[in-house]
Phi, psi and omega in degrees: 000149210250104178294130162314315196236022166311292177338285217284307185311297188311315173308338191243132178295336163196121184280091240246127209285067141356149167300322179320284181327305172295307188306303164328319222208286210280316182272355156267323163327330161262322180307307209270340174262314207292289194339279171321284169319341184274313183300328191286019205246343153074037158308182178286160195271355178275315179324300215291331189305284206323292173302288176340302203277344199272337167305318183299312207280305178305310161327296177319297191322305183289312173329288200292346162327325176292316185266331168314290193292306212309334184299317198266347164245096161290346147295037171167023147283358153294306154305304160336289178325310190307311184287339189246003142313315164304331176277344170271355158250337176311330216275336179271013172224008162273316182327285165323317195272340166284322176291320187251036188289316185279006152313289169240002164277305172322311185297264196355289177311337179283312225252334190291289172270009151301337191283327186260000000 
């Protein structure tokens, strides 16, 4: 998948999260996994609008959280960066697992002792 500001991100050993950068980069990057996992996960389609749109509000949130400390600690923004690559990638599949934890763990566990 082709990112507007992939180049530029991938090229720089750290990258400092701009408005370019967020909209562009940071925010299908998270999104865009969160998305996928919600459609394959084959909910009701009002259930699946609900998660989406509420993902979409949280995604922003956390982004924009990001860009925040980065403002208010600038000294420590590289560390910052470091902390929310983790978080960006962990954060669109903790996201999935909190809307469709009783969905898809609960079925599992169900499905488990049906077995035994």
């Amino acid at each position: 998948m082709w990112v507007p500001v992939g180049g530029q991100y991938f090229s720089a050993s750290v990258v400092a999260v701009d408005l370019k950068n967020f909209f562009l980069f940071y925010m299908p990057l998270n999104f865009i996994p969160f998305v996928a996992l919600v459609l394959a996960t084959g909910l009701e389609r009002k259930k699946t609008l609900k998660i989406l749109l509420a993902g979409l509000v949280l995604t922003i949130a956390f982004n924009l959280l990001i860009v925040v400390l980065q403002l208010l600690f600038f000294s420590y923004q590289e560390q910052l960066l470091y902390i929310y690559a983790i978080g960006r990638i962990a954060f669109p599949f903790l996201l999935w697992l909190a809307f469709t934890y009783d969905t898809v763990i609960i079925s599992m566990q169900n499905s488990n002792d049906g077995m035994q």
